[in-house]
N, C-alpha and C positions, 0 to 999 in steps of 0.2 A: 504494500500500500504506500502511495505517496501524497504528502500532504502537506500542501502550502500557505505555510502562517504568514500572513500581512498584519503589520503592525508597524507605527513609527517610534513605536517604544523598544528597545534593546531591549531593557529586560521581560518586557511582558514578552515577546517573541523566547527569549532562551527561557524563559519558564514554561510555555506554552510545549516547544521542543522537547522539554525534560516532562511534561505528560505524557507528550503523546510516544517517546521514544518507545515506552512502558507497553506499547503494541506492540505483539508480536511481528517482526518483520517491517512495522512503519518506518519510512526515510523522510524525512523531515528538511523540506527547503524553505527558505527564506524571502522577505521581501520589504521592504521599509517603507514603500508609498503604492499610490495606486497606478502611477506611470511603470514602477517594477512587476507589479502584482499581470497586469495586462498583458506584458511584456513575456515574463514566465507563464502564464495562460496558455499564452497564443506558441509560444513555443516549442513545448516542454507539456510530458501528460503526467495529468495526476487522478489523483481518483477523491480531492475533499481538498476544500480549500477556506482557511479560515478566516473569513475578513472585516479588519476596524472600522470602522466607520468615517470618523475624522484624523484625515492622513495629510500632510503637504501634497501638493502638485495635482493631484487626482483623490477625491476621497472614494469612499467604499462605495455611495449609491451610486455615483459617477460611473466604476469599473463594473458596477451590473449591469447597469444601464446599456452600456457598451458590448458586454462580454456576448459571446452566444450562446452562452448555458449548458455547452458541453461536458462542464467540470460541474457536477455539484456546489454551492455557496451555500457557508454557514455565517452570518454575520455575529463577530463576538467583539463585542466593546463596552465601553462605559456606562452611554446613552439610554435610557428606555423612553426617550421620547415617543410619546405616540403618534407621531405622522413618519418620524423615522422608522418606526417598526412597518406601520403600514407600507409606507414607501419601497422599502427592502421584501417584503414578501413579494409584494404587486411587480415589481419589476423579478422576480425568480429565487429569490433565495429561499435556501432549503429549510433554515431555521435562523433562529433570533436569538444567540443566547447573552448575557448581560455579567459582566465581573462582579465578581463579591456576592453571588446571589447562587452560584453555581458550586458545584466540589469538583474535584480533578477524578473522580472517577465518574462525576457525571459527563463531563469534558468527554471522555473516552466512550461514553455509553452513547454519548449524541453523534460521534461522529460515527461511530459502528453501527448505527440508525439510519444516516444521510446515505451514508455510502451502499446503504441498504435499499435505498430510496425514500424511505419515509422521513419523514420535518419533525422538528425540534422545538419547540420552547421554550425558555427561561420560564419560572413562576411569574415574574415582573412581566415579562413580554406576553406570555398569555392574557394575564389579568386587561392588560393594554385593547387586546385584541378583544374579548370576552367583554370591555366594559361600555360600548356603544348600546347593549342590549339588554343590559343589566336590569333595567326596569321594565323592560318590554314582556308583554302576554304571549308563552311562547306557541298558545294554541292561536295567535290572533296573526300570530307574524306571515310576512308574504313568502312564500314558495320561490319565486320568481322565477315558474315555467316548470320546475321541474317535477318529473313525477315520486310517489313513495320510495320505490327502489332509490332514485338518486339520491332522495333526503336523505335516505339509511346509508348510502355512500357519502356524503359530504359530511355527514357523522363521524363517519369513521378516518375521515378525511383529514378533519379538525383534530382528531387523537394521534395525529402524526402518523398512523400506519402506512407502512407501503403498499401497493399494490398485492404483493404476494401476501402480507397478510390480511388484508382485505380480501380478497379472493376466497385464502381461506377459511376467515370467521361467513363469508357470505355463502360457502360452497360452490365458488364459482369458478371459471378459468382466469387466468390473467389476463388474455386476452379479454374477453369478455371486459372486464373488469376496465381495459385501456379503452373499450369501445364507449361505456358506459363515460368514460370522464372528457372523453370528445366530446361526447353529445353536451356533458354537464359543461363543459369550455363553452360550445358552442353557444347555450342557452345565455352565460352567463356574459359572453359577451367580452372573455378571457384567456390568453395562451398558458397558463400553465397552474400551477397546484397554488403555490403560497398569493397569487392574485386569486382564485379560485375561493381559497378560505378567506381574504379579505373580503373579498362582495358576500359572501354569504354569513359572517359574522355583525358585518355591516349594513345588513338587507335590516328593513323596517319593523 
């Protein structure tokens, strides 16, 4: 496994390093801003990539924005701003997680999750995402197009499962399963998962 920490903090990067070396077989490369983070993306394959948010030259939502979403993104930094969180989903990133809020075996359990396909959240960064509807009737709330199956999917969707465990808890195929979140893309008017969970934690 290869995994690239962006940070413009030295030592948050070699503490980050000295987590995750603790993976069996992870190699662990570097990046200080988001003009490097890009740069090693596009050049160089990894399978998880960890990234700050506020960087010199490029920040994190800037390198999403950009990237093509080959590499899974996990965004880890200071901020639980809630338009940053939202922001970083909606544009692809796999997860949200937040310093000081996390343990370094969670660190290790999120990334063996991403790489798995399924999304991540910090408690802070949930709560974030979870509090638009905090007062909401959840029998009154809109659908927005979609049928029961899907809601049972964007359920499970919201738990961070992967595909493959979705499939499973549903007894379905994978495939299946990848048709069903087309469809639920398509409905919602979205390319991919973590925008997929913001319209529908944000839906009325």
């Amino acid at each position: 496994m290869r995994v690239l920490v962006v940070d413009d903090n030295e030592v948050v990067r070699a503490g980050l390093g000295a987590v995750l070396t603790s993976i069996e077989s992870c190699e662990v490369v570097e990046a200080a801003d988001g003009v490097d983070a890009l740069a090693q993306l596009q050049q160089s394959q990894f399978d998880l990539a960890l990234l700050d948010v506020r960087m010199p030259r490029k920040d994190g939502l800037a390198v999403l924005r950009e990237f093509d979403g080959s590499v899974p993104i996990v965004m880890l930094t200071h901020s639980d701003d809630r338009d940053i969180v939202r922001e970083a989903l909606a544009s692809g990133a796999r997860g949200f997680l937040v310093h000081g809020t996390i343990t370094s075996q969670e660190v290790v359990s999120a990334v063996h999750t991403c790489v798995s396909g399924g999304l991540v959240l910090s408690p802070t960064a949930a709560e974030v995402m979870l509090s638009p509807a905090e007062h909401a009737d959840p029998g009154r709330r809109d659908t927005l197009g979609l049928t029961p199956r899907e809601i049972e999917l964007m359920s499970l969707l919201c738990d961070g499962l992967s595909n493959r465990d979705i499939a499973g808890r549903l007894f379905l195929s994978e495939k299946t399963i990848k048709n069903h979140l087309n469809r639920i893309y398509a409905k919602l008017a979205v390319a991919n998962r973590g925008a997929a969970i913001v319209a529908w934690l944000g839906r009325d």
